[in-house]
N, C-alpha and C positions, 0 to 999 in steps of 0.2 A: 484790517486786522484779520478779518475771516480768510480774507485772500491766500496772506501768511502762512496762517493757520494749514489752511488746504493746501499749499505748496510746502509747507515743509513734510507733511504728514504724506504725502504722496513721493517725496523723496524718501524716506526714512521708510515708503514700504516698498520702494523699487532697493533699497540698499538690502533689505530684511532679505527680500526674492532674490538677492545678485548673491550674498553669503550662503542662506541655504542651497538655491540652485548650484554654488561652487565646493559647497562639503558632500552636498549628497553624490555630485557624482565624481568627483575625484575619490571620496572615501569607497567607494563602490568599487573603483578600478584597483584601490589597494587591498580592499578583500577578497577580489575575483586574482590578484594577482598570487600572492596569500594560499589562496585554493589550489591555484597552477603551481606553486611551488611544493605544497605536501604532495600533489601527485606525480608528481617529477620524482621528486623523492624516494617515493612510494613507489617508483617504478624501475628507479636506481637500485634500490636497496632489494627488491625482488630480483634484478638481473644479477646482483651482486651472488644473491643467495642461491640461483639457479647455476649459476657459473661454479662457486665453491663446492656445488654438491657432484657436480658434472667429472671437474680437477679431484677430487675425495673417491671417487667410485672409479677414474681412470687410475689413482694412485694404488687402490686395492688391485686391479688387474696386472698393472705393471710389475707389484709385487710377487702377485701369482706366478706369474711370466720367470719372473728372477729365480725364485723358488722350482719352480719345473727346469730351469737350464741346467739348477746346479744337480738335479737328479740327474740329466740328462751325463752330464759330463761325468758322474760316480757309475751312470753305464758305461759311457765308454770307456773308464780305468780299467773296470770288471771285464770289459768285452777282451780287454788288446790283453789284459793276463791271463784270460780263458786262450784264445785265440795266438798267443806270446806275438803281437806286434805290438810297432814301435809307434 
């Protein structure tokens, strides 16, 4: 009976060690995965944000640009009636 005893309670603590040993470290890989996903993220969403500002600050100057041609072209209307060419 004691035999039993001792054989089953040594199974039932190799079972206890085989569960814990297979949650602690799989659940471990799910939270280190977890982590590597916010900083992905985290690192998406910063290039996203440096990219918009980058496109935002080009679209002001291409603006500018548009705005000084049309000056440019109300000189040259000015210049060719000053001037009378065609």
């Amino acid at each position: 009976m004691s035999i039993r005893l001792s054989l089953i309670s040594r199974i039932v603590c190799v079972v206890i060690v085989f569960f814990a040993s297979y949650w602690f470290l799989f659940h471990k890989k799910e939270t280190s995965l977890n982590e590597i996903n916010k900083v992905e993220a985290y690192k998406a969403k910063k290039a996203f944000m440096d990219a918009k500002n980058a496109l935002k600050i080009l679209s002001v100057n291409i603006n500018t640009g548009i705005e000084n041609a049309q000056h440019i072209k109300e000189y040259d209307k000015t210049k060719n009636k000053v001037f009378k060419q065609k």
